[in-house]
N, CA and C atoms as an extended XYZ file, in Angstrom:
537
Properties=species:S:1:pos:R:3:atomname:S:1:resname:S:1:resid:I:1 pbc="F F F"
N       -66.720      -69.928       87.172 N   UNK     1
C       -66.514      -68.902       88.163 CA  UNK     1
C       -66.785      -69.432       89.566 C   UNK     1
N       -68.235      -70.196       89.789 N   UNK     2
C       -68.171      -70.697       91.221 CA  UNK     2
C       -67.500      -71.512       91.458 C   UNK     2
N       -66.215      -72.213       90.165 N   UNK     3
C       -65.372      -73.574       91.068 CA  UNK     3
C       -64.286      -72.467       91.231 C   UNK     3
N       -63.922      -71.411       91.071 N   UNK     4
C       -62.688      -70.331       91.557 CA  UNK     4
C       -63.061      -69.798       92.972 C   UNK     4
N       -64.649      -69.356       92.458 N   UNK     5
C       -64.658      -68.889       94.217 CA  UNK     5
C       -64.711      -70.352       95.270 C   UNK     5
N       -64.847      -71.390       95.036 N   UNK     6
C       -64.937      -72.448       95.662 CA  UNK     6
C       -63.643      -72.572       95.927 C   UNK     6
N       -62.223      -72.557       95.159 N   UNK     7
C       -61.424      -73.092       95.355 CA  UNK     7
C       -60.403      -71.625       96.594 C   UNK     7
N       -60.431      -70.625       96.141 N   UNK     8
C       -60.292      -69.360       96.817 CA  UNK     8
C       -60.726      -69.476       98.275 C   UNK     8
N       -61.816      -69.482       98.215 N   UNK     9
C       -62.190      -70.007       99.490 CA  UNK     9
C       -61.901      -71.229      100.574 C   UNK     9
N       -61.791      -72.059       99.670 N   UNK    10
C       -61.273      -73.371      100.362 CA  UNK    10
C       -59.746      -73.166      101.148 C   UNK    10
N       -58.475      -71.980      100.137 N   UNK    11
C       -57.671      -71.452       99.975 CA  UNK    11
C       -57.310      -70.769      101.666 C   UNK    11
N       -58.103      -70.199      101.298 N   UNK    12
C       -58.447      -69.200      102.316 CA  UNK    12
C       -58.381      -69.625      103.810 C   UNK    12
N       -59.526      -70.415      103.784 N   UNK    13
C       -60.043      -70.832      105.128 CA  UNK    13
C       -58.779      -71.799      105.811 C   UNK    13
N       -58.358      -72.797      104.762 N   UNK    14
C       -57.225      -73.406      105.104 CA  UNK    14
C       -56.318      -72.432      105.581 C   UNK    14
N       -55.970      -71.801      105.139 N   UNK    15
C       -54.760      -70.747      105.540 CA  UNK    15
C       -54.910      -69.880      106.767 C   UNK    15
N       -56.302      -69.990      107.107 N   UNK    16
C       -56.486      -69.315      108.210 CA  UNK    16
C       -56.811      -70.165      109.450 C   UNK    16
N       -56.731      -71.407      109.181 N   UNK    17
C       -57.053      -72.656      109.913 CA  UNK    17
C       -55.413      -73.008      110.444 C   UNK    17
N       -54.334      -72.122      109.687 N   UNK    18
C       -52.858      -72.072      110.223 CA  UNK    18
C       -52.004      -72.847      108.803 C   UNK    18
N       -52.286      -73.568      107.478 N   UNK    19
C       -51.737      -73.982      106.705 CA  UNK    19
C       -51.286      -73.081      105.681 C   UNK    19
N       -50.132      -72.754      106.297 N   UNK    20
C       -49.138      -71.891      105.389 CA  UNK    20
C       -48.978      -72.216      103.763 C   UNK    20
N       -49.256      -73.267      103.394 N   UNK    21
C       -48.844      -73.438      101.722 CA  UNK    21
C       -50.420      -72.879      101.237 C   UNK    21
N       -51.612      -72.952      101.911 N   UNK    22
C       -52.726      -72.869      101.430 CA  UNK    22
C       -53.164      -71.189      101.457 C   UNK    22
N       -52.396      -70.616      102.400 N   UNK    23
C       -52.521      -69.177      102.220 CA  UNK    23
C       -51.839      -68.871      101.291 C   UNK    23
N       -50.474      -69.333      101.259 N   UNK    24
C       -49.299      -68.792      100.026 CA  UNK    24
C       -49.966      -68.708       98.882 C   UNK    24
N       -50.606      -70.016       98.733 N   UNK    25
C       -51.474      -70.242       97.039 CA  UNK    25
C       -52.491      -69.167       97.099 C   UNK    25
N       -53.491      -69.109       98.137 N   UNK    26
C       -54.595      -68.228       97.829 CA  UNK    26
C       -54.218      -66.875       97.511 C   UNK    26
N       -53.046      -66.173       98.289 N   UNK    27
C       -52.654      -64.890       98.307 CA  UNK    27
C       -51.851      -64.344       96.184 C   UNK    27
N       -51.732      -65.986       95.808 N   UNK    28
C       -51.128      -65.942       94.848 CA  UNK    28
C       -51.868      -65.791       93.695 C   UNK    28
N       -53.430      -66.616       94.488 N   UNK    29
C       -54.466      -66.526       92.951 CA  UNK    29
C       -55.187      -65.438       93.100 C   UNK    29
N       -55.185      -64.723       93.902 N   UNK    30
C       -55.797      -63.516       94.430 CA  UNK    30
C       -54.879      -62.539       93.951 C   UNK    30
N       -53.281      -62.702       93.912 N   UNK    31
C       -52.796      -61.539       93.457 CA  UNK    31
C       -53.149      -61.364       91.476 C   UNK    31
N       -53.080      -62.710       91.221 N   UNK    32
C       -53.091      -62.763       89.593 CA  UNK    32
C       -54.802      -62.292       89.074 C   UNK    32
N       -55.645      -62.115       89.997 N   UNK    33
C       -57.200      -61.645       90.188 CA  UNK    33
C       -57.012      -60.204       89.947 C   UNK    33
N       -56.574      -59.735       91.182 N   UNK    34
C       -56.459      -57.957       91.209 CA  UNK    34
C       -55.532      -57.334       90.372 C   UNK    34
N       -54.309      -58.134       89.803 N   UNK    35
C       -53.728      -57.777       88.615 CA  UNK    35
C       -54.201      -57.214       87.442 C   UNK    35
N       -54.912      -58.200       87.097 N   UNK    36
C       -56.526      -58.317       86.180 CA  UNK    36
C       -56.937      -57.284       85.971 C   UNK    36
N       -57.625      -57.219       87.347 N   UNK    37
C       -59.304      -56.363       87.497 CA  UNK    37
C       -58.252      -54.960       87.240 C   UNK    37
N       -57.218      -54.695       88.030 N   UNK    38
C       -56.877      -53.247       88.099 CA  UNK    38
C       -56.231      -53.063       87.116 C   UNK    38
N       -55.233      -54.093       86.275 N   UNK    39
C       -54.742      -53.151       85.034 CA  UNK    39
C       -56.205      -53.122       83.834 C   UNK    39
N       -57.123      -53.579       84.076 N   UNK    40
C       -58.549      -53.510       83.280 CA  UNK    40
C       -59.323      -52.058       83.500 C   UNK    40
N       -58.911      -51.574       85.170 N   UNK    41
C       -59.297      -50.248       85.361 CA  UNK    41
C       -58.359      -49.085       85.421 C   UNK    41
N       -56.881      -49.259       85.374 N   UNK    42
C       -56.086      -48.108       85.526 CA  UNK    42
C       -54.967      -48.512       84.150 C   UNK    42
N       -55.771      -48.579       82.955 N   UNK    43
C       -54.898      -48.557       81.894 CA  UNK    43
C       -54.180      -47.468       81.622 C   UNK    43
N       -54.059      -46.526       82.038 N   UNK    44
C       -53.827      -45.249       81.540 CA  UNK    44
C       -52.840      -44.682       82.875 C   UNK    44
N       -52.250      -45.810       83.951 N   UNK    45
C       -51.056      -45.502       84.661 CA  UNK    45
C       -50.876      -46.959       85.179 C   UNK    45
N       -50.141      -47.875       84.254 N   UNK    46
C       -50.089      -49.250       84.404 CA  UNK    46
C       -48.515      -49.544       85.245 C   UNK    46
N       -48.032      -48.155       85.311 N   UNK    47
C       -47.247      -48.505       86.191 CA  UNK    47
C       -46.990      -48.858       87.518 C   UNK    47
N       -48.000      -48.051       87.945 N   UNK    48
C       -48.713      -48.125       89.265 CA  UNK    48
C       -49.611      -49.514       89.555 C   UNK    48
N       -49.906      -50.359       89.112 N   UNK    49
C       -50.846      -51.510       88.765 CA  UNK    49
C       -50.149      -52.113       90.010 C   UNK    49
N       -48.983      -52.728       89.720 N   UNK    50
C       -48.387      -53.669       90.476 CA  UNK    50
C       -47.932      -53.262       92.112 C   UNK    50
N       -47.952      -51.869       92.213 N   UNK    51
C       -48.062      -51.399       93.677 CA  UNK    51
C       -48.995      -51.120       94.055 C   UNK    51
N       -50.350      -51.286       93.563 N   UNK    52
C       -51.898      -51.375       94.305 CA  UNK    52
C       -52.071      -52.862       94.611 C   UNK    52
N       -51.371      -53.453       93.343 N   UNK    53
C       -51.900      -55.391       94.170 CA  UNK    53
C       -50.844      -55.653       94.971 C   UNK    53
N       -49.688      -55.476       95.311 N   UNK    54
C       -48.972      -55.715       96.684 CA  UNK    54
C       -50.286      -54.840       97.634 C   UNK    54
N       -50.544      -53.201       97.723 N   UNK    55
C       -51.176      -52.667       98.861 CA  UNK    55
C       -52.464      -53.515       99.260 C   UNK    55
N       -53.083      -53.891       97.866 N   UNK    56
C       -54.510      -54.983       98.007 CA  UNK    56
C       -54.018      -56.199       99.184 C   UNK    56
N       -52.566      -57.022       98.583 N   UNK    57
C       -52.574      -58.042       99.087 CA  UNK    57
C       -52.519      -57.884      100.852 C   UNK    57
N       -51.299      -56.661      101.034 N   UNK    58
C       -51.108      -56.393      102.322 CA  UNK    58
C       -52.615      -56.296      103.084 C   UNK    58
N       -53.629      -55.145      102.554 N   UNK    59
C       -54.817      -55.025      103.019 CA  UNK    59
C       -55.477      -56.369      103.902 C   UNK    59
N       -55.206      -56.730      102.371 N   UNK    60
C       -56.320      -58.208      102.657 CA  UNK    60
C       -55.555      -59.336      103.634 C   UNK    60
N       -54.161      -59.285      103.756 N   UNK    61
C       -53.567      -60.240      104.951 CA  UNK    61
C       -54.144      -59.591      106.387 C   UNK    61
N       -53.806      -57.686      106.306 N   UNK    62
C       -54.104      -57.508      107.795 CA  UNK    62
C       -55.982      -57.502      107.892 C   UNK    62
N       -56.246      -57.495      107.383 N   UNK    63
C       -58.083      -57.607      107.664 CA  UNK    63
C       -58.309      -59.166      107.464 C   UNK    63
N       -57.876      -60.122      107.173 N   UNK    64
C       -57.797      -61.444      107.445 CA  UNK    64
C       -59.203      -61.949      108.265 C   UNK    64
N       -58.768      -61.371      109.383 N   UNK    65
C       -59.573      -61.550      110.649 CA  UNK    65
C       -61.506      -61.271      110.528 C   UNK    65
N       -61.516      -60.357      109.552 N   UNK    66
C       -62.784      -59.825      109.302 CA  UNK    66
C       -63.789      -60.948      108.134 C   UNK    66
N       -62.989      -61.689      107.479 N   UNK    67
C       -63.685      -62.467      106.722 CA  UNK    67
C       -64.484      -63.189      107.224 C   UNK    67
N       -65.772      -62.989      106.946 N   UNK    68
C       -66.713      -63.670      107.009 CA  UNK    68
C       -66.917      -65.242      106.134 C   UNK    68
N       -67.053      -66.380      106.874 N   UNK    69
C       -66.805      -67.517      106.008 CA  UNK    69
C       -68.729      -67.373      104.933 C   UNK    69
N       -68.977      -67.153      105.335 N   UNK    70
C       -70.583      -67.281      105.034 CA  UNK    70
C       -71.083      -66.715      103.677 C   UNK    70
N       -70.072      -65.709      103.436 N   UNK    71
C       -69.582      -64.712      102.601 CA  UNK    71
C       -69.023      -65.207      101.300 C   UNK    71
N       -68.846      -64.642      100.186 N   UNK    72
C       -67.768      -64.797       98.609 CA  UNK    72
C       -66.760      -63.740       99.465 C   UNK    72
N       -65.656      -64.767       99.142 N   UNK    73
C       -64.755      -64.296       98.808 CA  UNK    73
C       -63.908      -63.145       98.031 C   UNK    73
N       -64.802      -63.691       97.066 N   UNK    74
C       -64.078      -62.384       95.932 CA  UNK    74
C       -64.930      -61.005       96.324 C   UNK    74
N       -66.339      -61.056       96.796 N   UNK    75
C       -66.646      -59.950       97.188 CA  UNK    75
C       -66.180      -59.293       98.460 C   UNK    75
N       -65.726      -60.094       99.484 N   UNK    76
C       -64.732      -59.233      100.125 CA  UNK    76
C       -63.599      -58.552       99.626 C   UNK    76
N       -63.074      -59.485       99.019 N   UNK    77
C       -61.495      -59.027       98.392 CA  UNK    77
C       -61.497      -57.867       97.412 C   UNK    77
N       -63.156      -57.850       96.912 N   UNK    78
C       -63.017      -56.671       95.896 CA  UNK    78
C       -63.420      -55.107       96.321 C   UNK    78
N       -64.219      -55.434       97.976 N   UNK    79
C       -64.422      -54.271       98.225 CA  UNK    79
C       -63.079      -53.964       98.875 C   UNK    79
N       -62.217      -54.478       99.343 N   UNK    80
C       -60.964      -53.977       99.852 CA  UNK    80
C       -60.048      -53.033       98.224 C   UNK    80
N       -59.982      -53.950       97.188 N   UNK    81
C       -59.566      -53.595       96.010 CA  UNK    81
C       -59.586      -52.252       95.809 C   UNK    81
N       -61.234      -52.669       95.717 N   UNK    82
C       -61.902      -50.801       95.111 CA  UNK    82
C       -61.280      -49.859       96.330 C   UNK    82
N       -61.459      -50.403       97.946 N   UNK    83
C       -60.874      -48.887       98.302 CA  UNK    83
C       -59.965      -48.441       98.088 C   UNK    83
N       -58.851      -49.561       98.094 N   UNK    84
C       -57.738      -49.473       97.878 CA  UNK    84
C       -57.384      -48.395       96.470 C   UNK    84
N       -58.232      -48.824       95.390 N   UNK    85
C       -57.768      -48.229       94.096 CA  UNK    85
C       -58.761      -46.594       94.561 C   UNK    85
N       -59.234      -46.350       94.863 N   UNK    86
C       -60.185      -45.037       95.826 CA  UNK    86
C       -59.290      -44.635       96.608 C   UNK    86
N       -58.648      -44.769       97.205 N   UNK    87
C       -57.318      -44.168       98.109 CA  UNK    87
C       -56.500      -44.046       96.974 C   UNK    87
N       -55.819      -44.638       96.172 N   UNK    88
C       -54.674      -44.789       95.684 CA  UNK    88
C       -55.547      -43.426       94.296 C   UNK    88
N       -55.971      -43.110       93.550 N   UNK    89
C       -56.777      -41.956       93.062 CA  UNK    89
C       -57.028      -40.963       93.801 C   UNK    89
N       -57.475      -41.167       94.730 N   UNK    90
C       -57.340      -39.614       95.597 CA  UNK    90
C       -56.294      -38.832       95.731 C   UNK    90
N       -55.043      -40.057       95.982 N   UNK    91
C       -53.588      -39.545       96.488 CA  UNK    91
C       -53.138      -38.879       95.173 C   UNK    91
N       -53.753      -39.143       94.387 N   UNK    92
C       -52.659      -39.053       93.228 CA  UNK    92
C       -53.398      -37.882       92.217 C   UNK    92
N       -54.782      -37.579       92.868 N   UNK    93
C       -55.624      -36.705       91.986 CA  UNK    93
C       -55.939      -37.282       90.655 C   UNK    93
N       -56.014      -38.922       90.125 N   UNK    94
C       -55.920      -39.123       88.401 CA  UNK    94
C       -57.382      -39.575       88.594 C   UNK    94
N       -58.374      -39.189       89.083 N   UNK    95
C       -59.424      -40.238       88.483 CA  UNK    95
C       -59.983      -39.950       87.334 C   UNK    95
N       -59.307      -39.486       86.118 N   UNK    96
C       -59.618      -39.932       84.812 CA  UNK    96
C       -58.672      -41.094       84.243 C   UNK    96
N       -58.311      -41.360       85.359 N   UNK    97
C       -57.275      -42.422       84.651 CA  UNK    97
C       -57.898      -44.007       84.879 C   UNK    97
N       -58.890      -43.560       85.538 N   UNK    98
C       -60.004      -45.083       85.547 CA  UNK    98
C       -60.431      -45.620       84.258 C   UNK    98
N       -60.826      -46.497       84.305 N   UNK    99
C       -61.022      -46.948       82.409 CA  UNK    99
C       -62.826      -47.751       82.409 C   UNK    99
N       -63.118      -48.221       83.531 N   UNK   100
C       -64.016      -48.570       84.156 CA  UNK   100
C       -64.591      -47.932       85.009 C   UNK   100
N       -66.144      -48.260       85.681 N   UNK   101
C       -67.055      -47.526       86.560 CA  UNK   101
C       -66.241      -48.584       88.100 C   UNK   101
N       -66.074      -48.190       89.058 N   UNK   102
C       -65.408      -48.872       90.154 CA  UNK   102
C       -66.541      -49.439       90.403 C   UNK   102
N       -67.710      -49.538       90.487 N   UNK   103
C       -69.083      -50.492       91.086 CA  UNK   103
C       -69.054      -51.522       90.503 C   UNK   103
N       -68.452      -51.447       89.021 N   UNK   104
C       -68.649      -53.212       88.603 CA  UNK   104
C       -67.892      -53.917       89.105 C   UNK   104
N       -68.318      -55.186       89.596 N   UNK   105
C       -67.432      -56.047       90.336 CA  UNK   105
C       -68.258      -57.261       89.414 C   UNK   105
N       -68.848      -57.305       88.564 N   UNK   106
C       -69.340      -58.910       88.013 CA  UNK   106
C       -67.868      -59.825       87.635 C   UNK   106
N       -66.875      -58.787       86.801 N   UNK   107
C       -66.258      -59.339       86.268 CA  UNK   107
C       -64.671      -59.641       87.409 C   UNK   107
N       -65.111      -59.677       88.304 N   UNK   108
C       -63.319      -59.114       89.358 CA  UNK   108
C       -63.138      -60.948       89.051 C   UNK   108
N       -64.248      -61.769       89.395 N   UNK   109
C       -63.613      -63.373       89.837 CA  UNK   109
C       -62.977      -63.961       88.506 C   UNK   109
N       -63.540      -63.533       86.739 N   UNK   110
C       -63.675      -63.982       85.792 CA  UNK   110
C       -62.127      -63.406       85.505 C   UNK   110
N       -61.543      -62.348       85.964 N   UNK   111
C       -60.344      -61.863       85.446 CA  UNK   111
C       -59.306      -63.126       86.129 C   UNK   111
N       -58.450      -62.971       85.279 N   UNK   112
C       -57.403      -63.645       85.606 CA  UNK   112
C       -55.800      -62.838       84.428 C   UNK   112
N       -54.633      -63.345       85.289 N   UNK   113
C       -53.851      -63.074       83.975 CA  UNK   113
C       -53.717      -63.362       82.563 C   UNK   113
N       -53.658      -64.898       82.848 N   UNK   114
C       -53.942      -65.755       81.601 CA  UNK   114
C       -55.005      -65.836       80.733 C   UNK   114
N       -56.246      -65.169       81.345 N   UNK   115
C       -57.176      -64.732       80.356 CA  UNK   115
C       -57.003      -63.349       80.172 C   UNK   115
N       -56.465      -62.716       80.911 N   UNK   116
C       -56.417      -61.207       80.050 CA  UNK   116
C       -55.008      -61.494       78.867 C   UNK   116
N       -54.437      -62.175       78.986 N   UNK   117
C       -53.560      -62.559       77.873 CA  UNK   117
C       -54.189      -63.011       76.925 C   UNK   117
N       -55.091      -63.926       76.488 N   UNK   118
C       -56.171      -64.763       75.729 CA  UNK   118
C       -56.659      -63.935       75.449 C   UNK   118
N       -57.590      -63.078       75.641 N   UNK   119
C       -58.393      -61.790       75.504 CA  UNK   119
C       -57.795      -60.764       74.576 C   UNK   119
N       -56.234      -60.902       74.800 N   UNK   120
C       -55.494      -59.683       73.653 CA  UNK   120
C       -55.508      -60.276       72.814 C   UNK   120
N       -54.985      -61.711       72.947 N   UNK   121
C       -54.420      -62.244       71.436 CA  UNK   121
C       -55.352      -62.574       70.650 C   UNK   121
N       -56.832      -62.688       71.252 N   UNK   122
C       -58.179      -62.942       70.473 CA  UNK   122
C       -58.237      -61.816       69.930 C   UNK   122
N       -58.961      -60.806       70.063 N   UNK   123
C       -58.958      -59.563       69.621 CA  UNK   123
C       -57.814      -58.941       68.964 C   UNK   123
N       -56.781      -58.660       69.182 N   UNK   124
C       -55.533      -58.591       67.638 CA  UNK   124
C       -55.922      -59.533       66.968 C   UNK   124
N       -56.189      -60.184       67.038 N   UNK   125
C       -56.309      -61.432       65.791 CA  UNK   125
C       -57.608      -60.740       65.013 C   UNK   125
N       -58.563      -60.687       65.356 N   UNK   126
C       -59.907      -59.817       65.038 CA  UNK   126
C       -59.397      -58.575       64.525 C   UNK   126
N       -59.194      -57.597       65.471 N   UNK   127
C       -58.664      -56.088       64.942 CA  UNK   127
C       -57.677      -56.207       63.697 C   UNK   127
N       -57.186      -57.409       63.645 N   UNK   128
C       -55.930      -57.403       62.416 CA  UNK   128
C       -57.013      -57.866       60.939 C   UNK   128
N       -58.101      -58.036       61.187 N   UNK   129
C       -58.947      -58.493       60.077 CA  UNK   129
C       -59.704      -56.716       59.221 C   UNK   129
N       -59.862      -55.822       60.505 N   UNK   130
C       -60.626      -54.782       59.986 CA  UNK   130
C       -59.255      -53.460       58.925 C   UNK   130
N       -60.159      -52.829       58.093 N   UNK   131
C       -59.278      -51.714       57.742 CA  UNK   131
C       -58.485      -51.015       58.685 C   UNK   131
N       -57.313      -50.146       58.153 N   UNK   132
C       -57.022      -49.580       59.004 CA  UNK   132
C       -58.213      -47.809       59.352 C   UNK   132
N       -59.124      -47.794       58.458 N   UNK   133
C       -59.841      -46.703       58.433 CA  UNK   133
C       -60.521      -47.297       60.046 C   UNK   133
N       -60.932      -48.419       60.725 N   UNK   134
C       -61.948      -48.556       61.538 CA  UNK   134
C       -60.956      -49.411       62.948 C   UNK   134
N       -59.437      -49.906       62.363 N   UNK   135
C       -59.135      -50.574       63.589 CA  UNK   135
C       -58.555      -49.434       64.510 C   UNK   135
N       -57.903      -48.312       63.328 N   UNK   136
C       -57.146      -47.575       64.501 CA  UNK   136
C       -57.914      -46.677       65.632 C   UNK   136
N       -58.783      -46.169       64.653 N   UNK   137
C       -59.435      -45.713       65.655 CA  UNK   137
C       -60.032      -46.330       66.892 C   UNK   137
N       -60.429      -47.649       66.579 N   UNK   138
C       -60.853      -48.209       67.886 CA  UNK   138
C       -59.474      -48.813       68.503 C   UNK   138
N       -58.564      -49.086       68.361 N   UNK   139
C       -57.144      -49.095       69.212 CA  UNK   139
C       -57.116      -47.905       69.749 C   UNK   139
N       -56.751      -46.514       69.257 N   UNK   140
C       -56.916      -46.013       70.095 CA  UNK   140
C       -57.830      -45.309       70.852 C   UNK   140
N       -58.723      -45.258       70.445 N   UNK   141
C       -59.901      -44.947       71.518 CA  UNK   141
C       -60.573      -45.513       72.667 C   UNK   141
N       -60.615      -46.764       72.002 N   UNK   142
C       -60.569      -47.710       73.347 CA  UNK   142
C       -59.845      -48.449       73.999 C   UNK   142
N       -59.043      -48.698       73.311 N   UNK   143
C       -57.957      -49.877       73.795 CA  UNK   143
C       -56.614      -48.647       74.660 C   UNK   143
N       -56.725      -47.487       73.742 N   UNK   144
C       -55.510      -46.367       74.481 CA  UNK   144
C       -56.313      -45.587       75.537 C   UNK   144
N       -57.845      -45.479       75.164 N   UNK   145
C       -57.709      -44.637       75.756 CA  UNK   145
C       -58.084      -42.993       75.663 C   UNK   145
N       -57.961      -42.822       74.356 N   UNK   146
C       -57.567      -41.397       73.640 CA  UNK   146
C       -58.921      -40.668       73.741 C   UNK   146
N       -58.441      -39.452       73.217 N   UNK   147
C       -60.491      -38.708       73.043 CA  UNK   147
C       -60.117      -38.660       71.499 C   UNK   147
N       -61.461      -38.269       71.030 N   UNK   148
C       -61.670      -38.238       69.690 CA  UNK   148
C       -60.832      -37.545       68.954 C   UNK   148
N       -60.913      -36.304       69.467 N   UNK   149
C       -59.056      -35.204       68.873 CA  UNK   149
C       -58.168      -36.030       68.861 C   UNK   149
N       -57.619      -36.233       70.141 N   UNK   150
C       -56.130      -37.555       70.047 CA  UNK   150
C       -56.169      -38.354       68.840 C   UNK   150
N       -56.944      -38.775       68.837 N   UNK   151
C       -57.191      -40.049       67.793 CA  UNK   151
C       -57.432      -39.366       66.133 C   UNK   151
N       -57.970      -38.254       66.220 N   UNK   152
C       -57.748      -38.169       64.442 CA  UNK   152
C       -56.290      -37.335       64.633 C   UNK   152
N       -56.126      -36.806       65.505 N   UNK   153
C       -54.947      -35.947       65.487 CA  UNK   153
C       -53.447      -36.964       64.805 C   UNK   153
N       -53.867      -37.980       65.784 N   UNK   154
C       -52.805      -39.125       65.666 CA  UNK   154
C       -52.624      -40.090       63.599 C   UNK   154
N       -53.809      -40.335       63.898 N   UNK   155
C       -54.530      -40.988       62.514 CA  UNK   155
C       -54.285      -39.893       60.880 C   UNK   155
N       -54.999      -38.489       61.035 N   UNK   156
C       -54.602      -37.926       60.238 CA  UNK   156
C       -56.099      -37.551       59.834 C   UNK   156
N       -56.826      -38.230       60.679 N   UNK   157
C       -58.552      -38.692       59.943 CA  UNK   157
C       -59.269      -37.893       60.538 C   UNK   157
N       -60.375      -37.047       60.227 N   UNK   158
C       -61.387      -36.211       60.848 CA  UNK   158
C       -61.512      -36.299       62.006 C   UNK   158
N       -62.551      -35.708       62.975 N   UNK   159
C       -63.008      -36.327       64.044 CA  UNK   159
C       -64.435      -37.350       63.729 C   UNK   159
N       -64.797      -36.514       62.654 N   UNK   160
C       -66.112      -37.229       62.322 CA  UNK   160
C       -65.667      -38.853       61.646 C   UNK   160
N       -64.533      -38.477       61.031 N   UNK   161
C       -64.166      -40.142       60.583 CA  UNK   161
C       -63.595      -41.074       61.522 C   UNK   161
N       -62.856      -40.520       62.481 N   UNK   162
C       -62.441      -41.382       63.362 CA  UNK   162
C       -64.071      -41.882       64.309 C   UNK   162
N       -64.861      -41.263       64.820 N   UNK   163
C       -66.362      -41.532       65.356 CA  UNK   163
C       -67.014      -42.606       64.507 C   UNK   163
N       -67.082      -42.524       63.032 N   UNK   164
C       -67.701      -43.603       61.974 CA  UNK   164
C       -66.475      -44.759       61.755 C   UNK   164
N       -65.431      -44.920       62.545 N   UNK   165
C       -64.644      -45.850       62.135 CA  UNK   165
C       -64.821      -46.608       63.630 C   UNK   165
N       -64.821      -45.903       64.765 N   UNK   166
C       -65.268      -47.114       65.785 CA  UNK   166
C       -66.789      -47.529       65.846 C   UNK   166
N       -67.170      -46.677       65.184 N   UNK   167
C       -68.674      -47.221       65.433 CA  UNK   167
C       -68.952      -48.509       64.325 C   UNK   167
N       -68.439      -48.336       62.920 N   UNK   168
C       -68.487      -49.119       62.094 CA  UNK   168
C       -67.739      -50.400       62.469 C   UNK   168
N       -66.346      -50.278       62.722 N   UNK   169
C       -65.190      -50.759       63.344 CA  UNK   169
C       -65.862      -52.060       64.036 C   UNK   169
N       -66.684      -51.509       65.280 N   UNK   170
C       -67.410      -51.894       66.594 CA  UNK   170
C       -68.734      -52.856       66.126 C   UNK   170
N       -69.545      -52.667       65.038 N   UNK   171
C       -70.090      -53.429       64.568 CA  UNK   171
C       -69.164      -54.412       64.077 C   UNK   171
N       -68.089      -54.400       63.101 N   UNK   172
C       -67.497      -55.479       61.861 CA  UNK   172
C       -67.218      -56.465       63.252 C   UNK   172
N       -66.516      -55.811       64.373 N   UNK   173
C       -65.966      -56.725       65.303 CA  UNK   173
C       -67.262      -57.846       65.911 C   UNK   173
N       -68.411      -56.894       65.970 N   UNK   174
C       -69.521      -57.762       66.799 CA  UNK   174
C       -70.138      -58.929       65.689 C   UNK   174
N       -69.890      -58.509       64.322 N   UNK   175
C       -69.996      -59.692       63.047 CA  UNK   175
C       -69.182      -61.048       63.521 C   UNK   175
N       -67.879      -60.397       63.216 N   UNK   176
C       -66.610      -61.272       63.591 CA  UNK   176
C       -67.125      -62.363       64.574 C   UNK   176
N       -67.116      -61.736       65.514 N   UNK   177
C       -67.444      -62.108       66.781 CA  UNK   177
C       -68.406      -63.280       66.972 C   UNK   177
N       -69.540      -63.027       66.409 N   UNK   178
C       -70.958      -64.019       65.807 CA  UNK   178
C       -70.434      -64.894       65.073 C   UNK   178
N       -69.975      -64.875       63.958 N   UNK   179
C       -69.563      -65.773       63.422 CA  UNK   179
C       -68.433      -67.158       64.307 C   UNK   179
């Protein structure tokens, strides 16, 4: 993580030092960042994803000027993010459509595309090991999204069974996982 913010930064400063290929790149690893972080927090209107990281990127070109070198990077870029995704929820009235608490920012530098790709195909690979009594429910409950009704409604399964299938589910995975 600190050789990304190292390199972001390096990115950065070059680009603001007037080297056009070094902004192009930074604006590029920065867009594949907030891609990340925001389809991680607005699963539940992923259409919209890709017109908050253009508004992020725009943000973050015209406030340029405000970066502090002394500073992370990514913690500037993420408080612009969050307002951005805080404006863009207001306008739209969905903030249940957040999937995450907006204060966490540990994980904004660690996201990337290519690991949120890695990240699915690990986990299907895992989820494809459990019953279907314990995967669906945790597909959709967490991975969709759903409330507990949705999910037995969908399934066919209690509410009380769909609740003992992610919880059980949620352990087999944290086995998996250990191993």
């Amino acid at each position: 993580m600190r050789e990304r913010e190292d390199q972001l930064k390096s990115l950065l400063l070059r680009g603001l030092a007037g080297e056009g290929a070094a902004y192009e790149a930074f604006l590029r690893e920065l867009g594949a960042i907030l891609r990340a972080f925001l389809r991680g927090r607005l699963a539940r209107v992923p259409d919209e994803v890709e017109d908050l990281v253009q508004e992020t990127l725009i943000a973050v070109h015209n406030q340029r000027h405000t970066y502090d070198a002394g500073q992370p990077v990514t913690a500037w870029a993420h408080a612009i993010a969050r307002y951005k995704m805080i404006d863009f929820l207001r306008r739209r009235s969905i903030r249940e459509a957040v999937q995450e608490p907006l204060e966490d920012d540990a994980d904004f530098l660690a996201s990337s595309d290519e690991e949120a790709r890695e990240a699915r195909r690990d986990l299907a690979v895992l989820l494809d090991r459990l019953p279907d009594r314990h995967r669906l429910p945790i597909v959709l409950m967490k991975l969709e999204g759903l409330s507990v009704a949705e999910a037995a409604k969908r399934t066919g399964m209690s509410e009380s069974a769909v609740k003992v299938g992610v919880h059980r589910g949620l352990k087999a995975l944290a086995a998996l996982i250990r191993k």
